[in-house]
N, C-alpha and C positions, 0 to 999 in steps of 0.2 A: 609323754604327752604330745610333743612336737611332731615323732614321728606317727603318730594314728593320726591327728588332724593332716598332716602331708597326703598319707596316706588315704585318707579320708577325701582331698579333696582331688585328689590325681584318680578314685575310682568313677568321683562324678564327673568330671575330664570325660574319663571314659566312657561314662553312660549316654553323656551328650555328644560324644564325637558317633558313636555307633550309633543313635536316633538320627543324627547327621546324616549319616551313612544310609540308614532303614530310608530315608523320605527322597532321599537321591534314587533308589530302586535299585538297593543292593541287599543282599540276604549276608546276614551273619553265619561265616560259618564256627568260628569259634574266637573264643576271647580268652584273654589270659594265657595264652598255649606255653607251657611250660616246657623248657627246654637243657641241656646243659649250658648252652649257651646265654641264657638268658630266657625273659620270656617274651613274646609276640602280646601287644596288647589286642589287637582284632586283625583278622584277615575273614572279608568279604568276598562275595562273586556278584557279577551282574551274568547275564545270560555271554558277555565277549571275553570278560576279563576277570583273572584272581586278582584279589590286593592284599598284598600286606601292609599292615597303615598302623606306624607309632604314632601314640596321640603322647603329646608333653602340654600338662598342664600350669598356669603359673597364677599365681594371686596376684591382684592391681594393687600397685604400691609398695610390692614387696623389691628389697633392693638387693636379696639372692639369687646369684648363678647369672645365666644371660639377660642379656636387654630382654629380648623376647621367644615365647614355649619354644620355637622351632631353632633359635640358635644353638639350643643344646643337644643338637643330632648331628655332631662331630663325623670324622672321618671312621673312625675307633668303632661309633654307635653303628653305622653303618655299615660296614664289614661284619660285625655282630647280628644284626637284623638278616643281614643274606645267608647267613652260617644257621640263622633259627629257620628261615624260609627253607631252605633243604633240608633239614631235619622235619620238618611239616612235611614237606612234600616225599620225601621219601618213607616215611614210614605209613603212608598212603590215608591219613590222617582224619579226611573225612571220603566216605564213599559219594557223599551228596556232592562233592566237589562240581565244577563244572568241567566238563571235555574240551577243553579250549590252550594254547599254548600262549596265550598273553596272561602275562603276568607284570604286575606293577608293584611300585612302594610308596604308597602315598603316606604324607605325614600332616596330621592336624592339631593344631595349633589352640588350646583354649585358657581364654583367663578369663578369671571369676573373680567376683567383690568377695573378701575374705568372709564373707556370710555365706559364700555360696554360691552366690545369683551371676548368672553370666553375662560376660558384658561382652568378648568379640570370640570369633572360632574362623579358625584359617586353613582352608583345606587347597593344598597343593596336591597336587596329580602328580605321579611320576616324579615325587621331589627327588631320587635319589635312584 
């Protein structure tokens, strides 16, 4: 039960960090991209730049894991996430990509009242 609501609320996390994303004038290229190494929650393009962007979601009031969603993108997570971005990128993943050699890692940040309802989202550029 614990883990579908986790689960549950780490997918709206992610629907809101990606409308995030949609309203900044970025296009989705794909979500969830599954990996050996893990999976990629979203990587986006704008017309300059690709991103890879983990979104870590967290409940207000909850007193598991870090202070706050972005504490918990460790060193470990991060050598992880560049090891999935080359595995996207190399198996040529999307054709709609963009022809651009900037690429980023941004990481966003969302917590929600354990109902759901979102109360703040933190989108760092280039966190990593």
């Amino acid at each position: 039960m614990a883990i579908d609501l986790r689960r549950r609320h780490g997918e709206l996390g992610e629907t809101i960090a990606e409308q995030h994303l949609q309203h900044r004038g970025y296009r989705i290229l794909a979500r969830n991209f599954r990996t050996r190494f893990g999976e990629l929650d979203l990587i986006a393009a704008d017309e300059r730049t690709l991103v890879f962007c983990e979104v870590k979601t967290r409940l207000s009031g909850s007193r598991r894991g870090p202070a706050g969603p972005l504490d918990a993108i460790g060193a470990r997570k991060r050598e992880r996430l560049r090891r999935m971005a080359r595995q996207w990128l190399a198996e040529g993943a999307s054709a709609d990509r963009p022809l651009t050699e900037n690429l980023r890692f941004d990481a966003i940040g969302v917590i929600l009242t354990p109902a759901g309802r979102l109360i703040a989202l933190e989108h760092v550029e280039a966190a990593f």
